[in-house]
C-alpha positions in Angstrom: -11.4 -12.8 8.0 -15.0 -13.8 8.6 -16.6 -13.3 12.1 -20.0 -14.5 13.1 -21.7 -11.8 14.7 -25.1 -12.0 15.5 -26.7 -14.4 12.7 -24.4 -12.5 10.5 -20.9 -13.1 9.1 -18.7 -9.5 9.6 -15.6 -9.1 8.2 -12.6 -7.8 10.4 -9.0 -7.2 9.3 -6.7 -7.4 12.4 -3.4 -5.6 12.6 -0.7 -4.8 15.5 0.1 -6.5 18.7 -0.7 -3.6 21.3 -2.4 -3.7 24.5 -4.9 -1.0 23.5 -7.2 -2.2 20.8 -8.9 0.2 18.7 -12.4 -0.3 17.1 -12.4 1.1 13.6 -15.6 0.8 11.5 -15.7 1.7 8.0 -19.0 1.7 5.6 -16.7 2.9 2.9 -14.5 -0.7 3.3 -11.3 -1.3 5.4 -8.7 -0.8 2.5 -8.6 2.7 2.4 -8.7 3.2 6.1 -5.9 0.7 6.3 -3.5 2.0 3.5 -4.0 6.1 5.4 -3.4 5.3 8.9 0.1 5.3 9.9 2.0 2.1 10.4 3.4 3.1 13.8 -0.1 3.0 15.0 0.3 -1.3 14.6 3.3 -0.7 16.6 1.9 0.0 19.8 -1.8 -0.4 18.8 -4.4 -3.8 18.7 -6.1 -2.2 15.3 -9.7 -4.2 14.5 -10.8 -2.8 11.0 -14.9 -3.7 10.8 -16.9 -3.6 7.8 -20.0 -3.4 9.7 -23.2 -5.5 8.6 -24.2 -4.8 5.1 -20.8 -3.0 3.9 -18.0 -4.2 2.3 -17.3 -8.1 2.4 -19.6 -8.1 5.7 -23.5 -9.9 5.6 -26.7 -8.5 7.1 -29.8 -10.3 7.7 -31.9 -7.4 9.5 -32.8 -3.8 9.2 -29.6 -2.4 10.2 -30.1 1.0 13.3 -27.7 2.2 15.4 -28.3 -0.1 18.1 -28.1 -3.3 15.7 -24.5 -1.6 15.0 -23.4 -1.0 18.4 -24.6 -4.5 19.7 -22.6 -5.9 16.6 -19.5 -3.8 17.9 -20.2 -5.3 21.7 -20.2 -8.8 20.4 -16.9 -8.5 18.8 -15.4 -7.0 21.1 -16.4 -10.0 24.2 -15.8 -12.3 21.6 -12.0 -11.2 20.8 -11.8 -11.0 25.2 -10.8 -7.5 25.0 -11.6 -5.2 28.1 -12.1 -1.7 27.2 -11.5 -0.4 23.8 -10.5 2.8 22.0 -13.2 3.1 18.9 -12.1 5.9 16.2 -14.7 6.9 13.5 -13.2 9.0 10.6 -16.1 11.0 8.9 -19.3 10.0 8.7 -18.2 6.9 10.4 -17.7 8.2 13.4 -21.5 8.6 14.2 -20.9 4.8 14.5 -18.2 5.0 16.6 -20.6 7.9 19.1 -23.5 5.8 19.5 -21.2 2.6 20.0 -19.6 4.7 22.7 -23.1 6.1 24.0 -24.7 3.1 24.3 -21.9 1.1 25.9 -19.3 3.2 27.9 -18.7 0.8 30.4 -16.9 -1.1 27.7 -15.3 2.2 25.8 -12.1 3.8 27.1 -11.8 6.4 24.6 -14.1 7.7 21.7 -11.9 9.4 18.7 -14.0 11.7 15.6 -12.1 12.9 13.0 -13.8 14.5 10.4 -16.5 13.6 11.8 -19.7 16.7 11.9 -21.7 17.6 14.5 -25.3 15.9 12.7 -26.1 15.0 9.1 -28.8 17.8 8.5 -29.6 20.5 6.0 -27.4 23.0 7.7 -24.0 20.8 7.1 -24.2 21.3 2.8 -25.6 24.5 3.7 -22.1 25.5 5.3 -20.0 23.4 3.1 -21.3 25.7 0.5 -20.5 28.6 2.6 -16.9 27.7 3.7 -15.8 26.8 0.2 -16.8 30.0 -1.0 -15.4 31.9 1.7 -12.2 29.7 2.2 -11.3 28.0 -0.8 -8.4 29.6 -2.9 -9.2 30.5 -6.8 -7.0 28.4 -7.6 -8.9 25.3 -5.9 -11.5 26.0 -6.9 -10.6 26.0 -10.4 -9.1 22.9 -10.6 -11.9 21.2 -8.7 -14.4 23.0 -11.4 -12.0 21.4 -14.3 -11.7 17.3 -12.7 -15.2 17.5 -12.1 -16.4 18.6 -15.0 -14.2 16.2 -16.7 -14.7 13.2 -14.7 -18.5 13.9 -16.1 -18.2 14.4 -19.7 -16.0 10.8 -20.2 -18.0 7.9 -20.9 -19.7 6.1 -17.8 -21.7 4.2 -19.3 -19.5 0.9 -18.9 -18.6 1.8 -14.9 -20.2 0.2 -12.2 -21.6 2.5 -9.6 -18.9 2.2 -7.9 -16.7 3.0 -10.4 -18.4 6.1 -10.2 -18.4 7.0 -6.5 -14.6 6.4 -6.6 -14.3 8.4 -10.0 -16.4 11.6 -8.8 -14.9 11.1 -5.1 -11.2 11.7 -6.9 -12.4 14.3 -8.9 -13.6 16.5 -5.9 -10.1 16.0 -4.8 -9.4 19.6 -4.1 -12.4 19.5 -1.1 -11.0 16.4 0.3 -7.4 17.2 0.6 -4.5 20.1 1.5 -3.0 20.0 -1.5 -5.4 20.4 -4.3 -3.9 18.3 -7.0 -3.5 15.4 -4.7 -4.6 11.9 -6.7 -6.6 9.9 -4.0 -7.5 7.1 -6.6 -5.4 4.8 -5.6 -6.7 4.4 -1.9 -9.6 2.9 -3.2 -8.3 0.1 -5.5 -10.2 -3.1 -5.0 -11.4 -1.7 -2.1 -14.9 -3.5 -0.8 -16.9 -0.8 -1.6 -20.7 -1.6 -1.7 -22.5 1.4 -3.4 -25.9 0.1 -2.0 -24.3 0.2 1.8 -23.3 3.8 1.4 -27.2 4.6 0.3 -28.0 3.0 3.0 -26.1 5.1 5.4 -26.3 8.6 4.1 -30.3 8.7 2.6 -31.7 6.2 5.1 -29.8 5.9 8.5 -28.4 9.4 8.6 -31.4 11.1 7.5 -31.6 14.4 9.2 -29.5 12.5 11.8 -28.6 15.0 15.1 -27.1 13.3 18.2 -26.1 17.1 19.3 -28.5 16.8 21.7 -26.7 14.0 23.4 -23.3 15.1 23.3 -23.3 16.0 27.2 -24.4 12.4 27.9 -20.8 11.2 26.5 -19.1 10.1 29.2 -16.2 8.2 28.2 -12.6 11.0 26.8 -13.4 12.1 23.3 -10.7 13.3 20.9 -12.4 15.3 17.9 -9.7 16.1 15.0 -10.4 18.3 12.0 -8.4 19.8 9.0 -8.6 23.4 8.4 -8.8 23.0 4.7 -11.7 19.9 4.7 -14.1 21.7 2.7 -16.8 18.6 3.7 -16.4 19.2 7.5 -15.8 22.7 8.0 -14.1 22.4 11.2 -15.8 25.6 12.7 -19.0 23.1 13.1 -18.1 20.8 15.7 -15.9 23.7 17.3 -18.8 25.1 18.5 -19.7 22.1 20.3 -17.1 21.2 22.0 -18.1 22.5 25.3 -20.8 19.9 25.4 -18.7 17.7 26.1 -17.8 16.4 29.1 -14.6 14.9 28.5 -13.4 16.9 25.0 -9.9 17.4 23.5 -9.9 19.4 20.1 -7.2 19.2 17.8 -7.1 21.8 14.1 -4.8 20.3 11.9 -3.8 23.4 9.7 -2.5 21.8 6.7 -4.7 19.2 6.3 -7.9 18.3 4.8 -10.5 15.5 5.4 -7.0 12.9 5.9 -4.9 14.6 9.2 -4.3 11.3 9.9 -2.4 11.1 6.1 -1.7 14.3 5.5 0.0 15.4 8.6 0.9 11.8 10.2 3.7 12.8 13.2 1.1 15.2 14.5 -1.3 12.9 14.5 0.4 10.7 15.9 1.6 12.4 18.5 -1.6 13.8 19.2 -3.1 10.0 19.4 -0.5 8.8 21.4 -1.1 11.8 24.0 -4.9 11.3 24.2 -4.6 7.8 24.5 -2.4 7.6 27.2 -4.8 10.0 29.4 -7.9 8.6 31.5 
């Protein structure tokens, strides 16, 4: 549904009757995010799926920052007369979900990243490079080398660019996922995906982005998950940061990839449930 938020309408799925509410803003749409997560979670979890401003079915009428983002959050979440709130960003997203969390913590009770890496610099594609290479099996990389490469040879000429995010995203399959051959395309099927909103957030607001800096100025619990086998995160990354945290719990999911959620879903929930339940 539509919500007015700030001169702009945002739209919000809402799912599960818990007491804890979780924040969960997605560039990439709410369909995806909302087809992966386990159901149980809508069994003891308030779940509010945001396509923030400018993403997905969701408006924008201003230059869209961090702070913009983070107010937009606050509004919703006074609006919907919740107290504090648990806000979970899944890759990239979860910058969203830090900056929300470092700019309000008086409203945050818990802060979750998964997949999520330390900044959006040079040195991140620098060490996905590196931890393919290293860590990727011949036999991954093979049949990433073979989707790929035919993904790119068929004719794209009459698919919309987001066609072609979703058709490239599926083909790099093997990076994304524990088992290499899994078929992700379906995840995204009618999905809101705006191909202009992810520009957007990878080449303009997450431009050599680095909060690492700021990490020890977290002060609400954070839960950082990561899948051994996500060739886009390499989990070593934000490993190395975790003792700049005040308030860190780490979690390596060992067969998973970019999904743990997915791909390993008793764990996670078990790990969720555990986090969430501390103070």
């Amino acid at each position: 549904m539509f919500t007015e938020i700030n001169n702009s309408k945002i739209w919000i799925d809402s799912e599960g009757k818990g007491e804890t509410a979780i924040f969960l803003p997605s560039y990439g749409g709410n369909l995806h995010f909302q087809r992966l997560l386990p159901i149980e979670l809508r069994e003891k979890y308030k779940l509010i799926f945001i396509e923030p401003r400018g993403s997905g079915r969701s408006e924008n009428n201003t230059k869209i920052s961090f702070d913009v983002l983070a107010d937009d959050f606050e509004t919703l979440r006074k609006d919907l007369n919740l107290k504090k709130i648990a806000i979970m960003g899944w890759s990239a997203n979860g910058f969203l979900a830090f900056e929300y969390a470092l700019k309000y913590p008086q409203s945050v009770s818990h802060l979750i990243l998964s997949g999520t890496p330390p900044h959006y610099k040079a040195e991140l594609f620098e060490e996905q490079s590196k931890y393919w290479e290293v860590a990727a099996s011949e036999k991954r990389k093979k049949i990433y080398e073979e989707q790929l490469s035919k993904f790119r040879k068929s004719d794209l000429s009459n698919l919309t660019d987001e066609e072609k995010i979703v058709g490239e995203y599926a083909a790099s399959g093997p990076k994304y996922w524990f088992n290499e051959n899994y078929d992700c395309k379906w995840i995204w099927e009618n999905n809101a995906l705006k191909a202009n909103a992810l520009k957007m957030l990878f080449y303009e607001l997450l431009s050599n982005y680095d909060p690492t800096s700021k990490f020890n100025s977290v002060e609400v619990p954070i839960l950082i998950l990561q899948g051994k086998h996500d060739y886009l995160v390499p989990h070593y990354m934000m490993e190395n940061h975790i003792d700049n945290f005040k308030k860190c719990t780490y979690h390596l999911f060992e067969q998973s990839g970019h999904y743990p959620f997915f791909e390993e879903r008793e764990l996670f929930l078990k790990v969720i449930n555990k986090f969430l339940a501390s103070k």
